[in-house]
N, C-alpha and C positions, 0 to 999 in steps of 0.2 A: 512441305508439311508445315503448315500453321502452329508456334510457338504457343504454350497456355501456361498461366501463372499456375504454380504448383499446388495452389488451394481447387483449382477445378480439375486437377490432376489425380489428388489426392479424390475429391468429392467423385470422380469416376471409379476407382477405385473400392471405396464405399457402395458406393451404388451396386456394385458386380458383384460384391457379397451378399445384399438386405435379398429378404426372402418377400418384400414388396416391390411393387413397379414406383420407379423412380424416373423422371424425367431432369435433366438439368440445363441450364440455358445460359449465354452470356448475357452482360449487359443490356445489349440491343437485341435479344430476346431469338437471338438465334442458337436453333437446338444442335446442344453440341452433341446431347448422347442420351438412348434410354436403354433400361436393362432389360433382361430378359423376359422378367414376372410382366415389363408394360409392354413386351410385344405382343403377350397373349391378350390384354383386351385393345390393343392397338391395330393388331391385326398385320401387321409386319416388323419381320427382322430389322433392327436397327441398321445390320449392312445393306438390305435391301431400300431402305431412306435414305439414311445419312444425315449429314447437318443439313439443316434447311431454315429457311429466315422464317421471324414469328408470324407473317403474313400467310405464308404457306402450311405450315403444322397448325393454327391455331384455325382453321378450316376444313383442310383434308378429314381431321378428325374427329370433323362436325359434331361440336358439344350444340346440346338441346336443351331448352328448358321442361319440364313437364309436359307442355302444351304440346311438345315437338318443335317447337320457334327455335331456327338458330340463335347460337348467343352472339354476339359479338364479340372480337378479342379482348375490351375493354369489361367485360363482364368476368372474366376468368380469373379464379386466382392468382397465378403464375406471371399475366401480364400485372396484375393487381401489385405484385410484389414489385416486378420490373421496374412498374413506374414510381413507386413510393419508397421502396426499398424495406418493407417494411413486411410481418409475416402477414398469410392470407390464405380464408377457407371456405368450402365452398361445396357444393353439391350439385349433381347436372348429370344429364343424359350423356354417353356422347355415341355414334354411329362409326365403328371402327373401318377400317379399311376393306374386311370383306364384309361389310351391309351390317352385322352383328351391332344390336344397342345392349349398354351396358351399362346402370345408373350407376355412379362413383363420387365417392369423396377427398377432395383433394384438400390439403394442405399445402402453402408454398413457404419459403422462408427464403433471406438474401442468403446470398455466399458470397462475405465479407474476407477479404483480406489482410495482411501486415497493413497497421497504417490507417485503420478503417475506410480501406480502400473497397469500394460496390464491384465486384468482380463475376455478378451472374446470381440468377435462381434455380432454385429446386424447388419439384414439386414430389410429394409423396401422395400415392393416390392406391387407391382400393374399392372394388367393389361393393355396392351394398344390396343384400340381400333382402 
């Protein structure tokens, strides 16, 4: 089992309480964990995913622009933080795992460390009606 600094420990922890869908990611933008609230517009169990690299999640869960055009991972806020470290918002279609589109608003923000050490993102996201 893969060792995690105690700030993405904790940030899982948090996550399994918020009554919002949370997504959280390392560094190199692989998902370490979502909760529950995001497997219902996600469209699966986290145990049924798993960790997966950001090549992988940031497709399967085909975020659309209005028009329906895929986005690219580089359009997403979540990579947006990844790469800048910096926070990031954003709004997008995305096409869950069973066919289901659901417009949403994400929020991402770093998960900083002792040391201001970049130890991973979070995204908080929700529906909009």
């Amino acid at each position: 089992m893969k060792a995690y600094d105690i700030e993405l420990i904790l940030s899982r922890q948090l996550a399994e309480c918020l009554s919002i869908p949370v997504f959280i990611t390392d560094t190199e933008g692989n998902l370490l964990f979502y909760n529950e609230q995001a497997e219902e517009i996600l469209g699966k169990r986290y145990e049924e995913t798993g960790e997966m690299p950001v090549e992988e999640w940031s497709t399967i869960f085909k975020p659309l622009d209005d028009k329906g055009n895929l986005l690219s991972p580089e359009d997403l806020p979540l990579v947006q933080t990844l790469n800048n470290c910096l926070p990031a918002h954003g709004s997008f279609w995305i096409k869950s795992l069973v066919g289901e589109n659901h417009k949403i608003s994400v929020t991402s923000f770093p998960i900083m460390g002792r040391g201001n050490r970049f130890l991973g993102a979070t995204a908080i996201f929700w529906k909009i009606k």
